[in-house]
mmJSON file of the N, C-alpha and C atoms, coordinates in Angstrom:
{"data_MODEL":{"atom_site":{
"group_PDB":["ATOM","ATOM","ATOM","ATOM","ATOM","ATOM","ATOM","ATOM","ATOM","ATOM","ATOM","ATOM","ATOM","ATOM","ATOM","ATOM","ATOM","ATOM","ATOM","ATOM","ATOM","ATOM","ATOM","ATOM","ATOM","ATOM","ATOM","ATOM","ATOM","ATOM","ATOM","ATOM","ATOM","ATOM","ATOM","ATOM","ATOM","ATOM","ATOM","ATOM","ATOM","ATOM","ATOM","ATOM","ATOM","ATOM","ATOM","ATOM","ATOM","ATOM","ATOM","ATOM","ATOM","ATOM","ATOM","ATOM","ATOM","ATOM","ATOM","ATOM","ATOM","ATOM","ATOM","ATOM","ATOM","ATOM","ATOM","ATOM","ATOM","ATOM","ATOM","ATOM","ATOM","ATOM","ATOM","ATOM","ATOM","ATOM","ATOM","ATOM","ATOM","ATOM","ATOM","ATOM","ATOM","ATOM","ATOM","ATOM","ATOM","ATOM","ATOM","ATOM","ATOM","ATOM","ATOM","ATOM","ATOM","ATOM","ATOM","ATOM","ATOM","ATOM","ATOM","ATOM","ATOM","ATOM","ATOM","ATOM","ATOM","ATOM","ATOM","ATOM","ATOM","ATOM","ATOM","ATOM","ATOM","ATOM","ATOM","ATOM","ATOM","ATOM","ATOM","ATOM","ATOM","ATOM","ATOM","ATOM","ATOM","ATOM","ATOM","ATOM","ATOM","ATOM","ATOM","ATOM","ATOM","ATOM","ATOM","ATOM","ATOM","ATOM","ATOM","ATOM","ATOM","ATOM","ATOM","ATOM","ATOM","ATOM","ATOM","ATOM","ATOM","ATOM","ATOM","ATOM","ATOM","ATOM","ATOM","ATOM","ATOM","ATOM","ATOM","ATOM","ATOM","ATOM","ATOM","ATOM"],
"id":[1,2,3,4,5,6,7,8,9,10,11,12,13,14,15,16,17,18,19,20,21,22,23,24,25,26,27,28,29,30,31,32,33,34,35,36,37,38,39,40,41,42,43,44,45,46,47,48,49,50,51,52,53,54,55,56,57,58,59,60,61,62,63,64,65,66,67,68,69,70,71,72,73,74,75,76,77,78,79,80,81,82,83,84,85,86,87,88,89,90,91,92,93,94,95,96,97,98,99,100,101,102,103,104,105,106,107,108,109,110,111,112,113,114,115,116,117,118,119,120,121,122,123,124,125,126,127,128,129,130,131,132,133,134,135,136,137,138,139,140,141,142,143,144,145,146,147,148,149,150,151,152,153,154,155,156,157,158,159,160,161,162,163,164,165,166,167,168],
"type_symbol":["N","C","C","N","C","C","N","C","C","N","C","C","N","C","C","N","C","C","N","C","C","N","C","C","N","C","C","N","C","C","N","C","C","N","C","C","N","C","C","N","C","C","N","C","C","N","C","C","N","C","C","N","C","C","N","C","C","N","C","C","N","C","C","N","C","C","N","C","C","N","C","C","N","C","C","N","C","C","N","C","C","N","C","C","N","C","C","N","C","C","N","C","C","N","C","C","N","C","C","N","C","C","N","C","C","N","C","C","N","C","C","N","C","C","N","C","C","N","C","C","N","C","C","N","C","C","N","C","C","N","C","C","N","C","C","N","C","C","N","C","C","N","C","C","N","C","C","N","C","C","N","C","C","N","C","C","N","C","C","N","C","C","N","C","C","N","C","C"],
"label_atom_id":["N","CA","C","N","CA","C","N","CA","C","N","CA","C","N","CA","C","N","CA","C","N","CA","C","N","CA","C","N","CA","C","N","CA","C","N","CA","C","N","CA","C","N","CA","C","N","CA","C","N","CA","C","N","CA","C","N","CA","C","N","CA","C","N","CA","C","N","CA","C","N","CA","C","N","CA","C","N","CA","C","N","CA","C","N","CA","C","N","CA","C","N","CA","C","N","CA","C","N","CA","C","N","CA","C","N","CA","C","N","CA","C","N","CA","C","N","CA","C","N","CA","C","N","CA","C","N","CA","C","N","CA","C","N","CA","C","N","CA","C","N","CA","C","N","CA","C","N","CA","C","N","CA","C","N","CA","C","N","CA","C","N","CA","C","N","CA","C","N","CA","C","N","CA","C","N","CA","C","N","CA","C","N","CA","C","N","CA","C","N","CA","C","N","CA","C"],
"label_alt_id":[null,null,null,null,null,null,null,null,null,null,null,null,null,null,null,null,null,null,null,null,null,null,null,null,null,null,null,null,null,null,null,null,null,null,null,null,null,null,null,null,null,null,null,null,null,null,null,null,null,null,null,null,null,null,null,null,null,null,null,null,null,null,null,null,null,null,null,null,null,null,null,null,null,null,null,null,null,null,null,null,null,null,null,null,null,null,null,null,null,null,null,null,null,null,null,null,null,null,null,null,null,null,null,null,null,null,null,null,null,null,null,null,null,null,null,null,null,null,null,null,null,null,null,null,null,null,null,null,null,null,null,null,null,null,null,null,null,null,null,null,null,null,null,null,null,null,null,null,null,null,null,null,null,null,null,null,null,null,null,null,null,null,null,null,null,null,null,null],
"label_comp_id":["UNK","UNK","UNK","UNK","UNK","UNK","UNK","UNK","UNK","UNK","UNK","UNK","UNK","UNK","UNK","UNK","UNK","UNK","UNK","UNK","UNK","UNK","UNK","UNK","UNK","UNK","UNK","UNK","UNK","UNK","UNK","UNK","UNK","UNK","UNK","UNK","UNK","UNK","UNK","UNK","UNK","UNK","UNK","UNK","UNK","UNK","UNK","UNK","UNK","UNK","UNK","UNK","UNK","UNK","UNK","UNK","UNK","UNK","UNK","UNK","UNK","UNK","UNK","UNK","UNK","UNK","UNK","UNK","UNK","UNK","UNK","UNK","UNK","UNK","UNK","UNK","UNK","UNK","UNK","UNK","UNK","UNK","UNK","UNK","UNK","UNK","UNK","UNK","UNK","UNK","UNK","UNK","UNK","UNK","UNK","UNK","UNK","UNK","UNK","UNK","UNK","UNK","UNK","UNK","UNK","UNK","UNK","UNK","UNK","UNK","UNK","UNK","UNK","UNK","UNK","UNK","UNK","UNK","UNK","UNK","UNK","UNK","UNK","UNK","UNK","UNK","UNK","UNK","UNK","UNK","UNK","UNK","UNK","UNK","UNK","UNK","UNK","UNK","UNK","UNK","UNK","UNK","UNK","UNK","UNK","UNK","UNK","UNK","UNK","UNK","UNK","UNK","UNK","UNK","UNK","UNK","UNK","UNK","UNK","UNK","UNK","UNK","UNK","UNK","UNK","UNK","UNK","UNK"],
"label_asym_id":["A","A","A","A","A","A","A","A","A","A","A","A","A","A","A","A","A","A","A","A","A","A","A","A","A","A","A","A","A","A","A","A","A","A","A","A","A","A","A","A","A","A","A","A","A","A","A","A","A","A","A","A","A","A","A","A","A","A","A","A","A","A","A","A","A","A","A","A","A","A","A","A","A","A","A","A","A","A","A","A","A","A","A","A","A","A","A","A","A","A","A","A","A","A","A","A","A","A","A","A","A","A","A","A","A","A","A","A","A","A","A","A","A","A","A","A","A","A","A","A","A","A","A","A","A","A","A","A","A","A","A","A","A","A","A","A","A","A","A","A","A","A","A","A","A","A","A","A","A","A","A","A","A","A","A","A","A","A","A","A","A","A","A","A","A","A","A","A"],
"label_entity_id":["1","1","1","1","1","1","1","1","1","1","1","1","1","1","1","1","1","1","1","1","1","1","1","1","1","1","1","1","1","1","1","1","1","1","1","1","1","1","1","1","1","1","1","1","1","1","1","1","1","1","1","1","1","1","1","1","1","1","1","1","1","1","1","1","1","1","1","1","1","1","1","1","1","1","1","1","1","1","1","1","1","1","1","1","1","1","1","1","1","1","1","1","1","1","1","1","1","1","1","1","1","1","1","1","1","1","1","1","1","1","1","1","1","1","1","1","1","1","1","1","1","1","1","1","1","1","1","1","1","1","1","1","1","1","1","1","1","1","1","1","1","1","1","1","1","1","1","1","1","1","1","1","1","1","1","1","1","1","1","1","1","1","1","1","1","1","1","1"],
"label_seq_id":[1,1,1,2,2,2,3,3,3,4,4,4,5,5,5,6,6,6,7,7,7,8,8,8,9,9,9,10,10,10,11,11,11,12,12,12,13,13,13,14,14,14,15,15,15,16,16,16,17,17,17,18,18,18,19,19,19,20,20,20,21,21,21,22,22,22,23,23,23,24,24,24,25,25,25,26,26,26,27,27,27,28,28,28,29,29,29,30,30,30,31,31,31,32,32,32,33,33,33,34,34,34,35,35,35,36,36,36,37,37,37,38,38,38,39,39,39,40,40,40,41,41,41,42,42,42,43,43,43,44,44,44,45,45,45,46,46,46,47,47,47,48,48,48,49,49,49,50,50,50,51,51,51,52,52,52,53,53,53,54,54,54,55,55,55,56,56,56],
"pdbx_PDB_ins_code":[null,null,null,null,null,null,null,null,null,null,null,null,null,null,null,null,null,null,null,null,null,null,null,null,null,null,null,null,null,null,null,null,null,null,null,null,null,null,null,null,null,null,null,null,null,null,null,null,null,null,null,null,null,null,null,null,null,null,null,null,null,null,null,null,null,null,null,null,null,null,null,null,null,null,null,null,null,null,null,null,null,null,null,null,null,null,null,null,null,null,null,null,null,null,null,null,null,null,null,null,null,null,null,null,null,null,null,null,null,null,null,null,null,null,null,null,null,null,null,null,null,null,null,null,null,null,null,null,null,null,null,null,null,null,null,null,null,null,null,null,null,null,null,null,null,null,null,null,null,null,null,null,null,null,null,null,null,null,null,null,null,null,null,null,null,null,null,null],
"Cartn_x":[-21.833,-21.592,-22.855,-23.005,-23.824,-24.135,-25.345,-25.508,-25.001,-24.194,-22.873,-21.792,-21.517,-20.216,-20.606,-21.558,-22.117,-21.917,-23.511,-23.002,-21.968,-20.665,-19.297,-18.967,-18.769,-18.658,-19.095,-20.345,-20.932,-20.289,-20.045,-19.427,-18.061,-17.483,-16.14,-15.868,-16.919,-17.146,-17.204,-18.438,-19.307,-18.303,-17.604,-16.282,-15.456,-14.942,-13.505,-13.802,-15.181,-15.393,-16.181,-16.025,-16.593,-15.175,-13.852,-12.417,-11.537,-11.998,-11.831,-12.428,-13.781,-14.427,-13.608,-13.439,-12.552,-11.18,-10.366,-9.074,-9.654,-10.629,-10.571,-11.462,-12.353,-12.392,-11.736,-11.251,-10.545,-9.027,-8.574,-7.416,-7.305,-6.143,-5.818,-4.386,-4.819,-4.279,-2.851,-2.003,-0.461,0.006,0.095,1.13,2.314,2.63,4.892,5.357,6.111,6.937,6.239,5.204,4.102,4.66,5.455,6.561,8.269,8.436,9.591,10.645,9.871,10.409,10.794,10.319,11.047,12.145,13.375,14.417,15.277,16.438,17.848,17.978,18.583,18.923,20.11,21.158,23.017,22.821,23.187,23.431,24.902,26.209,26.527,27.626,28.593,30.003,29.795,30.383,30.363,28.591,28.555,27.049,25.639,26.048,25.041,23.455,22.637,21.094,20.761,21.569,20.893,20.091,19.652,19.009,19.884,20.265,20.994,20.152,20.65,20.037,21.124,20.53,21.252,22.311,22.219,22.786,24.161,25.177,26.24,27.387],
"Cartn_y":[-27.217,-26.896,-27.257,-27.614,-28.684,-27.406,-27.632,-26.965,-26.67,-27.719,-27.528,-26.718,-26.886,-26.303,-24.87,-24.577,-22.859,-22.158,-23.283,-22.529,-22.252,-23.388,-23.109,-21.578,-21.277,-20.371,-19.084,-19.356,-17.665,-17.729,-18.706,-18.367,-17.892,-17.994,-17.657,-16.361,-15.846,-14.789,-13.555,-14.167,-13.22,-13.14,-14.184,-14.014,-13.48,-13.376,-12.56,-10.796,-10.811,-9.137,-8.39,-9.375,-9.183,-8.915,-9.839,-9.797,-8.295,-8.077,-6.762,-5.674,-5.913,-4.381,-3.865,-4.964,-4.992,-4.452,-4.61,-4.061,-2.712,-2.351,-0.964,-0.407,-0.629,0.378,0.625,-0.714,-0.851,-0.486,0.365,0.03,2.288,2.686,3.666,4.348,5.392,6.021,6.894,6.722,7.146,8.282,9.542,10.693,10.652,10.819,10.378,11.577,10.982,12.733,12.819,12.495,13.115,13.387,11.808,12.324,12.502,13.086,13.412,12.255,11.235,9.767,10.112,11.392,11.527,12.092,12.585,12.673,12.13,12.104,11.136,12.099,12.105,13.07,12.538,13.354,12.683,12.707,11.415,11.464,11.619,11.363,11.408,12.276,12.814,13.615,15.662,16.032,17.061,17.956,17.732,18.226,17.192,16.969,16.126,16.692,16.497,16.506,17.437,17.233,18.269,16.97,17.801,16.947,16.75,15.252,15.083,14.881,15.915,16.119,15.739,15.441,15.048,15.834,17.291,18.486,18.457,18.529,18.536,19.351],
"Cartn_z":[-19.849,-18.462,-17.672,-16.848,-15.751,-14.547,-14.096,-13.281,-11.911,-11.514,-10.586,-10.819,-11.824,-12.03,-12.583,-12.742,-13.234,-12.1,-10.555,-9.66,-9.208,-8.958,-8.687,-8.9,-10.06,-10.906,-10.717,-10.742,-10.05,-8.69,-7.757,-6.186,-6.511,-7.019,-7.288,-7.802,-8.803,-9.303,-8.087,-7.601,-6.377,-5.343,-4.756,-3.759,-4.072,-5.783,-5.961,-5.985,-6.527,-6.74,-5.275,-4.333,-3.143,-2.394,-2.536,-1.878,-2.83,-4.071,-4.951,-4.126,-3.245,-3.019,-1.716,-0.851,0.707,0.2,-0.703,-0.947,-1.437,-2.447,-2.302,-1.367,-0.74,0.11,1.758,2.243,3.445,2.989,1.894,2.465,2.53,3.227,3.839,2.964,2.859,2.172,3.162,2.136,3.424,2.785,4.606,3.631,3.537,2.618,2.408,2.909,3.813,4.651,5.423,6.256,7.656,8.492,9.046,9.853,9.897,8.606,8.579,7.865,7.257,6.598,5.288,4.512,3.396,3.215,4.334,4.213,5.07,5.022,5.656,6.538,7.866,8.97,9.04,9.076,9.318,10.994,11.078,12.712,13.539,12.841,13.436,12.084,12.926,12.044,11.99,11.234,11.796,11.076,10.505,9.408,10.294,11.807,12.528,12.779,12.632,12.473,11.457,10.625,9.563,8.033,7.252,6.257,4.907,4.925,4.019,2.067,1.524,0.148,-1.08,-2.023,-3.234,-3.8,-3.564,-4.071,-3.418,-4.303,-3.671,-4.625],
"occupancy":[1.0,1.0,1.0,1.0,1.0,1.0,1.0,1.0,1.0,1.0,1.0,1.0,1.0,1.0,1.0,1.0,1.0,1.0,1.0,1.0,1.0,1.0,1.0,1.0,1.0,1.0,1.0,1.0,1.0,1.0,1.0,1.0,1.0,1.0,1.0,1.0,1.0,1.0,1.0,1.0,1.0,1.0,1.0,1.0,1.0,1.0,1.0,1.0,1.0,1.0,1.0,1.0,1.0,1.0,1.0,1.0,1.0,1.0,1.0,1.0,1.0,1.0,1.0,1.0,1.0,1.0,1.0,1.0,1.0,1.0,1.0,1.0,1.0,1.0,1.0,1.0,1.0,1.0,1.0,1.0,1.0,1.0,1.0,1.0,1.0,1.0,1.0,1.0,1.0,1.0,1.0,1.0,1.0,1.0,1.0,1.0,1.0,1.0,1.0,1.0,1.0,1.0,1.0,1.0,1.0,1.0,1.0,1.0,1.0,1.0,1.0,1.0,1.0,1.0,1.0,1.0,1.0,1.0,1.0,1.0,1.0,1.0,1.0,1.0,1.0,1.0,1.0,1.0,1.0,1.0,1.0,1.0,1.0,1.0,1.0,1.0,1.0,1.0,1.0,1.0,1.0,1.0,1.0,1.0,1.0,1.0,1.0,1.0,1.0,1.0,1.0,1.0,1.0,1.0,1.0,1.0,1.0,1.0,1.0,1.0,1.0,1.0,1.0,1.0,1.0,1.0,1.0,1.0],
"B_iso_or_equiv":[0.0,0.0,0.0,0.0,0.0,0.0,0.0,0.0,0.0,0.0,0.0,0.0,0.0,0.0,0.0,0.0,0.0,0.0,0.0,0.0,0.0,0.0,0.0,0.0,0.0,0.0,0.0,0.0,0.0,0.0,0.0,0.0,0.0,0.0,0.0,0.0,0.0,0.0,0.0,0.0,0.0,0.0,0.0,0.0,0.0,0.0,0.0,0.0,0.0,0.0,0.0,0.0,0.0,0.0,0.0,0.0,0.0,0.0,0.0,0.0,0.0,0.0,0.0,0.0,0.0,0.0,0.0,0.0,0.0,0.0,0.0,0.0,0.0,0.0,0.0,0.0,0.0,0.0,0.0,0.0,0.0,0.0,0.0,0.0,0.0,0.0,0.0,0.0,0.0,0.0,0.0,0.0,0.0,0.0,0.0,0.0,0.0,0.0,0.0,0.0,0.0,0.0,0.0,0.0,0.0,0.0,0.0,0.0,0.0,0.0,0.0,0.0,0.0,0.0,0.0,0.0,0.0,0.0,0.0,0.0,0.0,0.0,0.0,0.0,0.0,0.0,0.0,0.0,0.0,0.0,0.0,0.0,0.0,0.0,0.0,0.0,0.0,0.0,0.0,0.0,0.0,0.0,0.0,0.0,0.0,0.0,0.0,0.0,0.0,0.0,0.0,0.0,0.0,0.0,0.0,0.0,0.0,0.0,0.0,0.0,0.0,0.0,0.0,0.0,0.0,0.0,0.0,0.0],
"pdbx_formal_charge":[null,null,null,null,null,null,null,null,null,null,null,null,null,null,null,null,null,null,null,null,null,null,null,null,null,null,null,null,null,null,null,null,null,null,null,null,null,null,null,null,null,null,null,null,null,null,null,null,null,null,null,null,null,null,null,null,null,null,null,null,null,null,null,null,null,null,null,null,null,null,null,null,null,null,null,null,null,null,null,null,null,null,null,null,null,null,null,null,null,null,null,null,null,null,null,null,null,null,null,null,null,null,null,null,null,null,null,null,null,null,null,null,null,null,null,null,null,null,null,null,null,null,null,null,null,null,null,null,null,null,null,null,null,null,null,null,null,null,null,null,null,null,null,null,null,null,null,null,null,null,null,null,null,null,null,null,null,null,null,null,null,null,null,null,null,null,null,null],
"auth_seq_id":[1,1,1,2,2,2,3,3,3,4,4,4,5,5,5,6,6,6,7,7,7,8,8,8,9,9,9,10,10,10,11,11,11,12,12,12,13,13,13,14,14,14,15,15,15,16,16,16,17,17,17,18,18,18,19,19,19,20,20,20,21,21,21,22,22,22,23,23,23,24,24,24,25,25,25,26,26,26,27,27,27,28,28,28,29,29,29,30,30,30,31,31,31,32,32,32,33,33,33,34,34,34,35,35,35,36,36,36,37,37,37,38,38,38,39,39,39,40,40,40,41,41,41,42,42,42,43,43,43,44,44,44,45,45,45,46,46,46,47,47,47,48,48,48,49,49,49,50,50,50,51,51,51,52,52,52,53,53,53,54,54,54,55,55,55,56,56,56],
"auth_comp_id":["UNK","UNK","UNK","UNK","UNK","UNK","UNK","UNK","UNK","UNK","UNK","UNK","UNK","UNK","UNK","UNK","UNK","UNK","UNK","UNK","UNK","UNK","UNK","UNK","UNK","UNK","UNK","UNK","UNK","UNK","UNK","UNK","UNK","UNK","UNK","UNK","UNK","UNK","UNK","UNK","UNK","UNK","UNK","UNK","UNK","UNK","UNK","UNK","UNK","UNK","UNK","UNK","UNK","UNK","UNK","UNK","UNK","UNK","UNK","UNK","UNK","UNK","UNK","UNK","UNK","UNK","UNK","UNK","UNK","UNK","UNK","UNK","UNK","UNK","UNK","UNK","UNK","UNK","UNK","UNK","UNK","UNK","UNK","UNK","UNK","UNK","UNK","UNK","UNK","UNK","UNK","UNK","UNK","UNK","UNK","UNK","UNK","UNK","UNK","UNK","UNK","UNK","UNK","UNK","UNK","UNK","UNK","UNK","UNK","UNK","UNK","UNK","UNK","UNK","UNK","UNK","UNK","UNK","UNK","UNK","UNK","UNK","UNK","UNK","UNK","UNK","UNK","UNK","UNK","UNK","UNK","UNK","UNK","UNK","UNK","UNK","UNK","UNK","UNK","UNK","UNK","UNK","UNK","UNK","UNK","UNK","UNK","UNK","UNK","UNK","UNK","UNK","UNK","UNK","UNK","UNK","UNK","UNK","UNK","UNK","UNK","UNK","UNK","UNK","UNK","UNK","UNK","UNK"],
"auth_asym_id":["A","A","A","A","A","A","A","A","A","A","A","A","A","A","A","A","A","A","A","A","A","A","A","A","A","A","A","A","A","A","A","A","A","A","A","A","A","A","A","A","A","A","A","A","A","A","A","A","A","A","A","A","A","A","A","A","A","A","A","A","A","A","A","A","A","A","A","A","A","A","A","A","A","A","A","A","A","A","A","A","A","A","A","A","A","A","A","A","A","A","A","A","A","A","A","A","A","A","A","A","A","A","A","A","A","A","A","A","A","A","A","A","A","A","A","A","A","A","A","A","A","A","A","A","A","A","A","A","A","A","A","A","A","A","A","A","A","A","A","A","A","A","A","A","A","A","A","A","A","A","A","A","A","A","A","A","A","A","A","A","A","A","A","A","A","A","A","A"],
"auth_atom_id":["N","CA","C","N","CA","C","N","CA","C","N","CA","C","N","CA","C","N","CA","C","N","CA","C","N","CA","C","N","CA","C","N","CA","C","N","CA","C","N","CA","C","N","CA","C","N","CA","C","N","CA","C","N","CA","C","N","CA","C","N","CA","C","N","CA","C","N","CA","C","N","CA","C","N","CA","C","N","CA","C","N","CA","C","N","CA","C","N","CA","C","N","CA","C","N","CA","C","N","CA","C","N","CA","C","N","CA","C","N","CA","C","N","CA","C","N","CA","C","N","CA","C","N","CA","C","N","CA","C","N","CA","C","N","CA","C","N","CA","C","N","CA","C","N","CA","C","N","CA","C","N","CA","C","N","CA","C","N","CA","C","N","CA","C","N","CA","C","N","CA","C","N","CA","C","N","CA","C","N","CA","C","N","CA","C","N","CA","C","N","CA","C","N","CA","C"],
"pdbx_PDB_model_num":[1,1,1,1,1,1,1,1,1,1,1,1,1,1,1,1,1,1,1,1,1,1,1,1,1,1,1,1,1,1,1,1,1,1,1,1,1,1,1,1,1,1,1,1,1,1,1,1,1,1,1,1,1,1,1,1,1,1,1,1,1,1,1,1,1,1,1,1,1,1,1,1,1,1,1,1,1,1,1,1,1,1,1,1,1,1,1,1,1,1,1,1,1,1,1,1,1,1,1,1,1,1,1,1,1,1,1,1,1,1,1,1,1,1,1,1,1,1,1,1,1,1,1,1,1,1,1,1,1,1,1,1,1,1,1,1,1,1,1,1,1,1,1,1,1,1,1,1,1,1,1,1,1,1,1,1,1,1,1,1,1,1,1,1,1,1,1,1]
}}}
């Protein structure tokens, strides 16, 4: 391996674990349900705005 293609190498290295650190620390953590997205609301019929559940 030639001293071109080493450096190549370390840049690729240093850019991928540099594009690795930006995904973990930029990315944002989500609450499920915050606003009300973890359940179905019936909109329309006679059982209307209530929360539709598995239990039946």
């Amino acid at each position: 391996m030639n001293t071109f293609e080493f450096k190549n190498l370390v840049k690729k290295l240093k850019n991928s674990l540099k594009e690795k650190s930006f995904f973990k620390d930029l990315r944002k953590e989500v609450d499920t349900g915050a606003n009300g997205t973890q359940d179905y609301v019936v909109k329309k019929g006679i059982n209307k705005d209530t929360v539709a559940t598995t239990k039946q």
